[in-house]
TORVO-907870 format. One record per residue (C-alpha): residue number from 0; x, y, z. Coordinates in nm, 3 decimals, always signed. Layout:
TORVO-907870
<NUM,<X,Y,Z>>
...
//
This chain:
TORVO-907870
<0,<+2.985,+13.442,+4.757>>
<1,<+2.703,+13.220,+4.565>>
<2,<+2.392,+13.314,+4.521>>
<3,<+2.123,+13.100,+4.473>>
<4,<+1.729,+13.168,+4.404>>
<5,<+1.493,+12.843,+4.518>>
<6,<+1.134,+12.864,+4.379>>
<7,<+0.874,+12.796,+4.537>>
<8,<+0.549,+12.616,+4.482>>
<9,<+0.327,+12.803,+4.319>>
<10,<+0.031,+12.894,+4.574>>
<11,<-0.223,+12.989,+4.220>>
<12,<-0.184,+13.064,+3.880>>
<13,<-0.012,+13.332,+3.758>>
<14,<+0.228,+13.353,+4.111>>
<15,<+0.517,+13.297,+4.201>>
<16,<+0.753,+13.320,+4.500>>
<17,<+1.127,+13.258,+4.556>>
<18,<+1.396,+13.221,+4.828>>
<19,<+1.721,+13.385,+4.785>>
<20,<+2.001,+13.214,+4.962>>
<21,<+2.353,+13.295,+4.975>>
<22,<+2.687,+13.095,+4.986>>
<23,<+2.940,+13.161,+5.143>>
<24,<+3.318,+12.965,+5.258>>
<25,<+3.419,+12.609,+5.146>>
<26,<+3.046,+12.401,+5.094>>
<27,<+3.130,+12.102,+5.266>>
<28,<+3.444,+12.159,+5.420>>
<29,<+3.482,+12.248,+5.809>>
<30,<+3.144,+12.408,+6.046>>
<31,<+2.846,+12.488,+5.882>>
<32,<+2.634,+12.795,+5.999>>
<33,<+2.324,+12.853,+5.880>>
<34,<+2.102,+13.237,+5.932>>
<35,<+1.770,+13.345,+5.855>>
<36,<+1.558,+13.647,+5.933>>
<37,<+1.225,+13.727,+5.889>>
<38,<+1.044,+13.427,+5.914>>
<39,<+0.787,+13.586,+6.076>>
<40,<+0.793,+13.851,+5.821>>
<41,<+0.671,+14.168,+6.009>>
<42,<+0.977,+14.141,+6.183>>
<43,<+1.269,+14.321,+6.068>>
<44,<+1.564,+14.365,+6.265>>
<45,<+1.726,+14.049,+6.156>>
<46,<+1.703,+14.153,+5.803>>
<47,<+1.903,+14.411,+5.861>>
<48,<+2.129,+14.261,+6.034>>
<49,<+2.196,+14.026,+5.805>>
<50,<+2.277,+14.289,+5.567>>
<51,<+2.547,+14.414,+5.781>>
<52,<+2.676,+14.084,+5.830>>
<53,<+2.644,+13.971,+5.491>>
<54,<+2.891,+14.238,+5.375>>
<55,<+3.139,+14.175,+5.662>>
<56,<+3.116,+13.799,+5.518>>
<57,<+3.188,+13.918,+5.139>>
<58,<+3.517,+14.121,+5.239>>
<59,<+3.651,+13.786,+5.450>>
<60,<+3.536,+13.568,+5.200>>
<61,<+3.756,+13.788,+4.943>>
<62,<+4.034,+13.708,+5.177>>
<63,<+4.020,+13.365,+5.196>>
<64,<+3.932,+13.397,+5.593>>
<65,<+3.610,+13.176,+5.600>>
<66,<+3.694,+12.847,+5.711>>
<67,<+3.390,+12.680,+5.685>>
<68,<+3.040,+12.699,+5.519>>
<69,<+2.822,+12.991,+5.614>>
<70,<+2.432,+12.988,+5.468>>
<71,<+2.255,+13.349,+5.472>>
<72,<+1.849,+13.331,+5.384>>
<73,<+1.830,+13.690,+5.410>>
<74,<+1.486,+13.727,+5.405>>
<75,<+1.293,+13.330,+5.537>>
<76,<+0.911,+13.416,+5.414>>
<77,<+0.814,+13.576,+5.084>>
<78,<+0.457,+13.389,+5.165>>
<79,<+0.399,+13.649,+5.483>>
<80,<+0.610,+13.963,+5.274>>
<81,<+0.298,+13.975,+5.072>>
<82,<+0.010,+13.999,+5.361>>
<83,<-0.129,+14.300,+5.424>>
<84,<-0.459,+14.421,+5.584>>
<85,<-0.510,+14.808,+5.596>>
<86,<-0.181,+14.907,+5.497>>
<87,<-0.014,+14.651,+5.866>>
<88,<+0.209,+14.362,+5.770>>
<89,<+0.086,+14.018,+5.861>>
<90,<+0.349,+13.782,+5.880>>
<91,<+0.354,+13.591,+6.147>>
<92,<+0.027,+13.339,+6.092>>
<93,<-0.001,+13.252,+5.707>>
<94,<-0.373,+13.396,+5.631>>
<95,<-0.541,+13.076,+5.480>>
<96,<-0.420,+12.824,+5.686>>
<97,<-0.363,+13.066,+6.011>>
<98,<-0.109,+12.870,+6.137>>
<99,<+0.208,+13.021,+6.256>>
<100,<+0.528,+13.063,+6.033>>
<101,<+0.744,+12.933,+6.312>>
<102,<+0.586,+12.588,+6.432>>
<103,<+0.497,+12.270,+6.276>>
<104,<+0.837,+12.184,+6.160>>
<105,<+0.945,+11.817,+6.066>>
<106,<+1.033,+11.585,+6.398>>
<107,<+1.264,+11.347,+6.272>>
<108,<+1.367,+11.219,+6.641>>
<109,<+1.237,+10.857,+6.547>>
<110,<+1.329,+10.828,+6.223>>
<111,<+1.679,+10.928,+6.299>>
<112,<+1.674,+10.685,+6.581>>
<113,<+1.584,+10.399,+6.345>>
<114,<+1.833,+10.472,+6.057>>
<115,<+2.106,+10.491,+6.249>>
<116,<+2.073,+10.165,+6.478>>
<117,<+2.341,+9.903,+6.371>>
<118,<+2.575,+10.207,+6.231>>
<119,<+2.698,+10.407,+6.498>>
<120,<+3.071,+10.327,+6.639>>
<121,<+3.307,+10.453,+6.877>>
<122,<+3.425,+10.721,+6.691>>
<123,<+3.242,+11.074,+6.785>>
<124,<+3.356,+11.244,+6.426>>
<125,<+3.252,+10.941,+6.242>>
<126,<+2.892,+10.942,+6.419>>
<127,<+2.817,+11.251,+6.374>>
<128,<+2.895,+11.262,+5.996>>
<129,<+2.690,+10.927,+5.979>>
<130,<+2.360,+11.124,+6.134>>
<131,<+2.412,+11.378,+5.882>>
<132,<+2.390,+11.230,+5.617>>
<133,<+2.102,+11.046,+5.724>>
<134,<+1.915,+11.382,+5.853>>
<135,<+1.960,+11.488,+5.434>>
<136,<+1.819,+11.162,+5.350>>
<137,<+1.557,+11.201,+5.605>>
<138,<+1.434,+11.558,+5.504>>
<139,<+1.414,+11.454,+5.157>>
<140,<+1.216,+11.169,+5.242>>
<141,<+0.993,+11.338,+5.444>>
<142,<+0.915,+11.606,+5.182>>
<143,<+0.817,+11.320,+4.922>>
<144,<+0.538,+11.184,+5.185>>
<145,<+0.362,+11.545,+5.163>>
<146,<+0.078,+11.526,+4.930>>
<147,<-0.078,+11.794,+4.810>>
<148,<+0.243,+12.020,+4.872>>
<149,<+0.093,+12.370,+4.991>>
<150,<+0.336,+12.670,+4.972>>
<151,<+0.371,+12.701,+5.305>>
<152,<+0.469,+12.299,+5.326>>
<153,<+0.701,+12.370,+5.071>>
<154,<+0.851,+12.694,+5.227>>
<155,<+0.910,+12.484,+5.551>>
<156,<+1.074,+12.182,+5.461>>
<157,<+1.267,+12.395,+5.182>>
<158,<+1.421,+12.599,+5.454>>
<159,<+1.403,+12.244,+5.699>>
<160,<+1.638,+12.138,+5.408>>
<161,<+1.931,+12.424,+5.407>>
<162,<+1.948,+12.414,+5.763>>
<163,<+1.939,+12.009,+5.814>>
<164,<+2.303,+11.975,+5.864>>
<165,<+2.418,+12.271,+6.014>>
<166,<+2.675,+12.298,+6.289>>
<167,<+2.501,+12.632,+6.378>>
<168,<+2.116,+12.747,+6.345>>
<169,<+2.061,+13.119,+6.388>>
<170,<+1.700,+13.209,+6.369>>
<171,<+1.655,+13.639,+6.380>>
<172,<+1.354,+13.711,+6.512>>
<173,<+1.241,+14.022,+6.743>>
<174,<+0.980,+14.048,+7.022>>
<175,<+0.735,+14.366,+7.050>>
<176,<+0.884,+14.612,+7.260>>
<177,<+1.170,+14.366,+7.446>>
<178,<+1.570,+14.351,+7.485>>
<179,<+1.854,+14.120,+7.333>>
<180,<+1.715,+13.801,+7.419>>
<181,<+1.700,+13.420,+7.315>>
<182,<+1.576,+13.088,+7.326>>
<183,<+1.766,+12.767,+7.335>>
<184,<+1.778,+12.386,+7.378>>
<185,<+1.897,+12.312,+7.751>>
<186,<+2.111,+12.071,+7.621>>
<187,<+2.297,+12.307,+7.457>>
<188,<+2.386,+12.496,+7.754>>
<189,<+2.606,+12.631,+7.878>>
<190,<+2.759,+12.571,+7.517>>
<191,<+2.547,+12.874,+7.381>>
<192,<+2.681,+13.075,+7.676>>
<193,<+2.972,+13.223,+7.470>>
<194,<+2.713,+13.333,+7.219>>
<195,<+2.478,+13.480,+7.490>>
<196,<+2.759,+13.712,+7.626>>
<197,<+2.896,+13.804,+7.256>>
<198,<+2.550,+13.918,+7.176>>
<199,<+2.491,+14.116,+7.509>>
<200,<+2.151,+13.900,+7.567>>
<201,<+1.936,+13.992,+7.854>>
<202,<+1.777,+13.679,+7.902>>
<203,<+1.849,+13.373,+7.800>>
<204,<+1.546,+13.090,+7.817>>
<205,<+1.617,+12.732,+7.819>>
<206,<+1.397,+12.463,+7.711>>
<207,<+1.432,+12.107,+7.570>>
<208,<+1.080,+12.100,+7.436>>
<209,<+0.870,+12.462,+7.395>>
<210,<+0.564,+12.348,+7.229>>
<211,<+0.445,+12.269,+6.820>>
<212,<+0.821,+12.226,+6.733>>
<213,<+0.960,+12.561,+6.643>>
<214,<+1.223,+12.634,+6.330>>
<215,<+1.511,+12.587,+6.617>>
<216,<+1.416,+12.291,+6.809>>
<217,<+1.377,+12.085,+6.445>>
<218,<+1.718,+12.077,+6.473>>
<219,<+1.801,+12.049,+6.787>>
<220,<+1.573,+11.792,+6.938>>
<221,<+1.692,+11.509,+6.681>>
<222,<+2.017,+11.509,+6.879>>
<223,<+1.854,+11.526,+7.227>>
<224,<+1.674,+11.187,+7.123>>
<225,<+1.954,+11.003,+6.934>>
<226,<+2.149,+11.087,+7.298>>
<227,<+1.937,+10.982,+7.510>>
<228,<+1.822,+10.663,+7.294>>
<229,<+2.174,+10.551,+7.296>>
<230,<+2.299,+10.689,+7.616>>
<231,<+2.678,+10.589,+7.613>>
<232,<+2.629,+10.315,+7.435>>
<233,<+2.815,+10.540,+7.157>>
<234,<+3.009,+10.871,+7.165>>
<235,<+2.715,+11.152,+7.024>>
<236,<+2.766,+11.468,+7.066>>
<237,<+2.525,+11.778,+7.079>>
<238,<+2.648,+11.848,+6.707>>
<239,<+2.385,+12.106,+6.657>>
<240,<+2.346,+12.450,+6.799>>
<241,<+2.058,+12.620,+6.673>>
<242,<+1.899,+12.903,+6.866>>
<243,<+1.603,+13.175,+6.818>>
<244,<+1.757,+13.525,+6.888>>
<245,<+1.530,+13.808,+6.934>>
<246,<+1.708,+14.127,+6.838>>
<247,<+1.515,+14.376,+7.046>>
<248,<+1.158,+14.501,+6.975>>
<249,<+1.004,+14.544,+6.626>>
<250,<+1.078,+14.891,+6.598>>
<251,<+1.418,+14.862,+6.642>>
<252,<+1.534,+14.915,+6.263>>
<253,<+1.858,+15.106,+6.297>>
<254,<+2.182,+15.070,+6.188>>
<255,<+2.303,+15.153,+6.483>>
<256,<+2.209,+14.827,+6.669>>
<257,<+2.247,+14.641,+6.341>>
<258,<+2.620,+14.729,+6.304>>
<259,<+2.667,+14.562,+6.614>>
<260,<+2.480,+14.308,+6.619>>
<261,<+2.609,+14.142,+6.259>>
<262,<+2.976,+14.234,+6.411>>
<263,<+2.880,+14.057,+6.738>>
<264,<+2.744,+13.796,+6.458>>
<265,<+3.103,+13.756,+6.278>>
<266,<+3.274,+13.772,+6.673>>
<267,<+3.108,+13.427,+6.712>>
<268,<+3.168,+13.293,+6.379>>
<269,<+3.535,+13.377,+6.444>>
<270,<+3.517,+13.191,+6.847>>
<271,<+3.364,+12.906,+6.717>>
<272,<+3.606,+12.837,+6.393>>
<273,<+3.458,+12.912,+6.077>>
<274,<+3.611,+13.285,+6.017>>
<275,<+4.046,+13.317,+6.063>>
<276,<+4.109,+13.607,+6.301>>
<277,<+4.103,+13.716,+6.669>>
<278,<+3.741,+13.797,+6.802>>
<279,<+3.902,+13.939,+7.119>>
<280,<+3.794,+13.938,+7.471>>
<281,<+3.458,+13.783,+7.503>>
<282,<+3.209,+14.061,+7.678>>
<283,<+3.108,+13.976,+8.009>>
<284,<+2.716,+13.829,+8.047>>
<285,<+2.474,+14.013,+8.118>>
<286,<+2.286,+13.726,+8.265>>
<287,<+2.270,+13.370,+8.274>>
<288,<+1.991,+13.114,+8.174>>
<289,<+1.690,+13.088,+8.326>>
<290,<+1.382,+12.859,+8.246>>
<291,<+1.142,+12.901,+7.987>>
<292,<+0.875,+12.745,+8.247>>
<293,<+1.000,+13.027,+8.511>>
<294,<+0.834,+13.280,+8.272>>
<295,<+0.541,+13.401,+8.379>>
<296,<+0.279,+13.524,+8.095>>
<297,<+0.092,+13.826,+8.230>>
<298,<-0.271,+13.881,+8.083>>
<299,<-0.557,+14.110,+8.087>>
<300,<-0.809,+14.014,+8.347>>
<301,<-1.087,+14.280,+8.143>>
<302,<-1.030,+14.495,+7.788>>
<303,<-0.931,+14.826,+7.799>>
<304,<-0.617,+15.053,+7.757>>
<305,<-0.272,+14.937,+7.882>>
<306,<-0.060,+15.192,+8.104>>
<307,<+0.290,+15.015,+8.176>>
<308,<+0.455,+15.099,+8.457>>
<309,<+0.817,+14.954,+8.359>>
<310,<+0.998,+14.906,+8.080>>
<311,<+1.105,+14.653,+7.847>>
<312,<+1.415,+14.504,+8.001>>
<313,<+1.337,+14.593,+8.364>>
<314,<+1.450,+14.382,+8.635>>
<315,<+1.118,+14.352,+8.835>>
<316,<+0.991,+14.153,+9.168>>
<317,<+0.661,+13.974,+9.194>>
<318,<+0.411,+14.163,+9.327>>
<319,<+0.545,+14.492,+9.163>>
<320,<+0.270,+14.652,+8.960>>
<321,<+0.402,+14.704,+8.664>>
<322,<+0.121,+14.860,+8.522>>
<323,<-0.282,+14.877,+8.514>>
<324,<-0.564,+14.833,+8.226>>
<325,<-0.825,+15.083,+8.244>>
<326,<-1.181,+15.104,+8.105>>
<327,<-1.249,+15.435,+8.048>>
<328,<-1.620,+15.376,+7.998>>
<329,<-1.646,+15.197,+8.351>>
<330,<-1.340,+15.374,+8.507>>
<331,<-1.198,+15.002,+8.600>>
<332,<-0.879,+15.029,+8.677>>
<333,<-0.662,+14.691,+8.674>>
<334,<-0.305,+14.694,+8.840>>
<335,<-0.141,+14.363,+8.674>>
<336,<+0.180,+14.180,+8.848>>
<337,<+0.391,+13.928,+8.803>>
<338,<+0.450,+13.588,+9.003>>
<339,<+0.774,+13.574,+9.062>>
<340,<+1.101,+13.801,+9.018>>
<341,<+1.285,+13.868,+8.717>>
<342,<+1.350,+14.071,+8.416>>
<343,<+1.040,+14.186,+8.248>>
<344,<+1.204,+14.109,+7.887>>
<345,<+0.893,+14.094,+7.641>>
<346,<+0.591,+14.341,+7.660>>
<347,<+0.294,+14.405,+7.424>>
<348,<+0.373,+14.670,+7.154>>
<349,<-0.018,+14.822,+7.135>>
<350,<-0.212,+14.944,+7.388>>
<351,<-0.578,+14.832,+7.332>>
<352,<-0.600,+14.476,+7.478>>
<353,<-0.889,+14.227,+7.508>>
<354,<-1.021,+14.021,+7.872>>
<355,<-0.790,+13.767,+7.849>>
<356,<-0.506,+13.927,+7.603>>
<357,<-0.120,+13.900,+7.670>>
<358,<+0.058,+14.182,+7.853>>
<359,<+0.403,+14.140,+7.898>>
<360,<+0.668,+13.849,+8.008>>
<361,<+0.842,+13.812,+8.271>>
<362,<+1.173,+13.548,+8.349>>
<363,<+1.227,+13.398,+8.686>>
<364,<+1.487,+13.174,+8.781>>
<365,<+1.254,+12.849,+8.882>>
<366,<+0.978,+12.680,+8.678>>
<367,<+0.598,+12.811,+8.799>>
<368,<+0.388,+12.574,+8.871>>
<369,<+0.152,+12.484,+8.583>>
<370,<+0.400,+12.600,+8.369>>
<371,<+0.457,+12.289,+8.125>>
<372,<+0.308,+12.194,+7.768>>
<373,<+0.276,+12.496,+7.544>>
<374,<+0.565,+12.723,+7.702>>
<375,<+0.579,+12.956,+7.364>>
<376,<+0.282,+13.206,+7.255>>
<377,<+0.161,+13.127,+6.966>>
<378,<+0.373,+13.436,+6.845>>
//
């Protein structure tokens, strides 16, 4: 294992901040995987999961079992470890800018589309080690056209830059109160399927585009637009897996899931080729994919105090109440539903909400109509 410690542009005098990354495998030889946790940086889960994982990775690296390249950012955002207001971590909008830590990544669809034109050939291998090297070059150029750098600039196309070439993108996040979940490219199902079931996710949302280019789909989407630019014109594969997996709720710090999680983790790793050794039987799925335009957003139609009815994880049908909002100064008392049926996988993690403030989410198997644009919260 290598580790490395990237600094960071300084945000004032007298800071500084720093990402710790660690090596593990052959650099440059076989599949590259690439994990972070914590971008948003109030949530935790995949931090320590990554610890768990990270020493399961150190005893097969001592081996000699790890086949290919394996990147670890244990912890993505030392910009939103540092926000605090009245004792509460802030860390998923950066406080001057108030943009979110997970959008506004680099598109580098048409970019990639022009430097490759006159280069590709018939050879898939050969293609895909020709795109990248020019996402690298790309990246790099892209960072020099950023002017003034701001540290959270920097902190994006930093990570932008570890993850560039990976075979595999694994971004740890967590929901409020929710199950395993994730979120995926479409086109890389039902690829990610095996990963799904290893993981024991819930609910699985597909998506080509989800809104403001999230850390995942920076990777992805380049691929979905060099394939469909070129069509079969030349062999391209979908080289790039890259996925946001939401490890439960935000309170769900425990070894216990964290254990099995990093060993589900290193199950994968093994499936896919970069770790020697059996993973065994792949777990049966608990679901399969479903939209991310089937999910239906349920909000507050007036403030008050939320009573839920259901839990997190709860297959549900529309119309169900699942629970109400109630004034207690007025004694208005709001049942709230859902539009369609489905598994009630995301749900607020207070209980004071404003007219107009998110409630829960809820995954149906068919796009709602209206559903289209901005499919993420701003989460």
């Amino acid at each position: 294992m290598q580790e490395e410690r990237i600094e960071l542009v300084r945000p004032q005098m007298g800071t500084s901040r720093a990402l710790t990354v660690r090596r593990f495998g052959k650099p440059g030889q076989g599949p590259k995987a690439y994990f972070q946790a914590a971008l948003h940086a109030d949530e935790l889960p995949g931090v320590i999961t990554l610890h768990h994982l990270e020493a399961l990775l150190k005893e097969a690296d001592a081996k000699g079992d790890i086949t290919g390249e394996i990147v670890v950012v244990p912890f993505a955002n030392p910009i939103g470890f540092t926000q605090y207001v009245d004792m509460k971590p802030l860390g998923r909008f950066e406080m001057r800018s108030g943009q979110n830590f997970n959008r506004h990544y680099p598109d580098l669809s048409a970019a990639l589309i022009d430097a490759v034109a006159g280069k590709l050939g018939q050879v898939a291998e050969a293609n895909v080690a020709l795109i990248r090297t020019e996402l690298r070059r790309l990246i790099k150029e892209h960072r020099k056209g950023v002017s003034p750098l701001t540290d959270l600039q920097d902190l994006r196309l930093t990570l932008a830059e570890l993850a560039i070439d990976a075979d595999y993108v694994m971004d740890l996040h967590c929901d409020w109160e929710a199950p395993m979940h994730l979120y995926i490219s479409d086109h890389n199902w039902p690829d990610a399927a095996d990963l799904s079931a290893q993981i024991g996710s819930e609910c699985s949302l597909i998506a080509e585009i989800s809104g403001d280019n999230p850390f995942d789909e920076a990777f992805s989407r380049p691929w979905v637009e060099l394939r469909r630019a070129y069509g079969d014109k030349f062999p391209i594969p979908m080289a790039t897996l890259a996925t946001t997996i939401e490890l439960r709720g935000d309170r769900d710090v425990y070894d216990e899931y964290a254990i099995a999680d990093a060993a589900n983790l290193f199950k994968f790793l093994q499936r896919r080729g970069l770790i020697a050794g059996d993973p065994g039987q792949l777990p049966d799925a608990k679901c399969d994919a479903t939209p991310l335009a089937g999910v239906d957003r349920v909000m507050a139609s007036h403030g008050g105090m939320v009573v839920f009815a259901v839990e997190a994880g709860a297959k549900v049908k529309a119309g169900q109440e699942l629970g109400y909002v109630l004034d207690c100064e007025t004694g208005e008392k709001t049942p709230f539903t859902s539009r369609t049926d489905g598994v009630l996988y995301s749900r607020i993690g207070i209980r004071l909400v404003v007219p107009g403030g998110y409630l829960c989410s809820v995954a149906g198997e068919k796009p709602l109509e209206g559903r289209e644009g901005q499919l993420l919260l701003s989460k």
